[in-house]
C-alpha positions in Angstrom: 0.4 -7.3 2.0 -0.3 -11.1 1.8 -1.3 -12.2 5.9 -3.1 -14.5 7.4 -4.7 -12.4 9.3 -7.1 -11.0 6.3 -8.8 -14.1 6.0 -11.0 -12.7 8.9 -11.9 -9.5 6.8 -14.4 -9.9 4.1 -13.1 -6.8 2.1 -9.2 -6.2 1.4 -8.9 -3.3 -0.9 -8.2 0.1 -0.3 -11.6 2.0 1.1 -12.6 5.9 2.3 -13.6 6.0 5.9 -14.5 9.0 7.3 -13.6 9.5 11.1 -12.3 11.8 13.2 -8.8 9.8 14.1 -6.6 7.2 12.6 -7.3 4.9 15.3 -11.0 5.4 14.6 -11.2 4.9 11.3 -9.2 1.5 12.3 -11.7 0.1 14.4 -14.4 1.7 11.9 -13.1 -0.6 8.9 -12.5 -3.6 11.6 -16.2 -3.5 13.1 -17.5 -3.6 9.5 -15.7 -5.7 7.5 -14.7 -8.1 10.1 -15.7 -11.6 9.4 -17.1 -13.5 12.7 -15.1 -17.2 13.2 -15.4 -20.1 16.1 -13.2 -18.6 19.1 -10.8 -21.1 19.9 -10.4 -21.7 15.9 -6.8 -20.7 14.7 -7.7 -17.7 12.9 -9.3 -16.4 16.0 -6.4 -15.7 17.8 -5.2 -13.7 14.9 -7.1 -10.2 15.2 -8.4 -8.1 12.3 -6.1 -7.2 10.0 -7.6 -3.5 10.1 -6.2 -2.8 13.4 -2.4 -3.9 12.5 -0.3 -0.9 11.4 1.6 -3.3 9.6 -0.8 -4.1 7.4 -3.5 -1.3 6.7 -1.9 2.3 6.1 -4.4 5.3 7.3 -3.8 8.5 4.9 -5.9 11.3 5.6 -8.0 12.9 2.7 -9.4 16.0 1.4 -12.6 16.6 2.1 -15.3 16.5 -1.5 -17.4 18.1 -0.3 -19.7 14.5 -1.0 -21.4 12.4 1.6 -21.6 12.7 5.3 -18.8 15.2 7.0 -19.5 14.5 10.8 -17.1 17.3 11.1 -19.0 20.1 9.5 -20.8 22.9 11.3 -24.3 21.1 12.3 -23.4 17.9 11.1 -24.5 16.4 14.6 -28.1 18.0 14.2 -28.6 15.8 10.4 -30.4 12.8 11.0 -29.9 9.9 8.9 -31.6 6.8 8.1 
């Protein structure tokens, strides 16, 4: 959906996040992809467009059994780098 408000994201497309929530995955996408701009500026009063209902649709997915799972059995005990 066109928006001002994605000016302050540096990626717009669809994307996989894995968290445990909706809301998480929200701020997730919004802590990296947001882009930083002058407070004060116009587009800072605009908020990410990651955290607007009305613009990003969360749609849970099947697991692939791929990547990280942080909610498989001793998934907290995995270290990463």
């Amino acid at each position: 959906m066109p928006d001002p408000a994605w000016s302050l994201s540096w990626h717009a497309e669809p994307c996989e996040i894995v968290a445990e929530t909706p809301e998480l995955a929200r701020r997730l996408a919004a802590g990296r992809f947001t882009v930083a701009v002058h407070p004060g500026k116009p587009l800072a009063s605009l908020g990410s467009p990651w955290l607007d209902r009305r613009l990003v649709h969360v749609q849970p997915l099947e697991p692939t059994g791929f990547g990280f799972d942080p909610t498989r059995p001793g998934a907290q005990n995995e270290q990463h780098s």
